[in-house]
N, C-alpha and C positions, 0 to 999 in steps of 0.2 A: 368319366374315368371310373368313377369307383361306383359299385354294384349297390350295395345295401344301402338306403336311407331309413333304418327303422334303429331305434336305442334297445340295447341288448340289458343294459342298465339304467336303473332309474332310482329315485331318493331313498334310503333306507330312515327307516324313523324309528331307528336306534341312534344309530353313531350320525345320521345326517348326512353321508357322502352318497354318492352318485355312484352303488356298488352293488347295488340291489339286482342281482340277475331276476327278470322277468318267470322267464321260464324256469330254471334253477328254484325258484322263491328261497335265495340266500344270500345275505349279505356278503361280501367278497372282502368289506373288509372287515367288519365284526361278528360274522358267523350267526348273526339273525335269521334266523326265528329259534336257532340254540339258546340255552338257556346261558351256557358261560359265551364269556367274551374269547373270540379267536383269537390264539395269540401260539406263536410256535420259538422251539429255540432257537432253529436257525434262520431267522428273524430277529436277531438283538437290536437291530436299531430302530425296526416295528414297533418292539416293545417299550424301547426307551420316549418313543414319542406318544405314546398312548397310557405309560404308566402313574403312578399317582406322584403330584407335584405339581404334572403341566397344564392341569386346571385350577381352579378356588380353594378348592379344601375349606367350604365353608366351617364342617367340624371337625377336619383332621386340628389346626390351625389351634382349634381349644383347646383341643386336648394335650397337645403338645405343654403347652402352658397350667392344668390343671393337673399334669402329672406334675410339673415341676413343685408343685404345693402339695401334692400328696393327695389329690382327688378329695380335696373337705369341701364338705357342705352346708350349708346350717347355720355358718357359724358367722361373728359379729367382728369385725378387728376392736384390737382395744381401744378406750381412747390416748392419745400422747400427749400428754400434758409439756408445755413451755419449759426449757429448761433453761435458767437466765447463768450466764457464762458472769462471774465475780474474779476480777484481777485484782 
């Protein structure tokens, strides 16, 4: 039935999908060998899948929590001494 047995696409080793035009030499879905990440607007739910969240955030994740303290550094907590409750 059907004519072509050759892949038009093959692995991209950016993003990892199967988007890699051959011939093209461009990733289809992340716009490799560009230097920014493809991403369009009228594409929002493209974007919502690829944007930041829906991986680790290995250091988004800290920093979140060291803005909460005000980005200190250096520094020692105090000690907290026993406080004994007298009725």
């Amino acid at each position: 039935y059907s004519k072509r047995h050759t892949k038009s696409h093959t692995l991209c080793r950016r993003c990892g999908n199967r988007a890699f035009h051959r011939q093209h030499k461009t990733c289809a879905q992340c716009g490799y060998p560009s230097a920014k990440l493809r991403s369009y607007e009228w594409g929002q739910k493209a974007k919502r899948r690829k944007t930041t969240g829906t991986g680790r955030m290995r250091h988004l994740k800290d920093v979140s929590r060291r803005f909460k303290n005000g980005f200190r550094e250096n520094t020692v907590a105090r000690k907290r001494t026993k406080t004994t409750t007298e009725a």
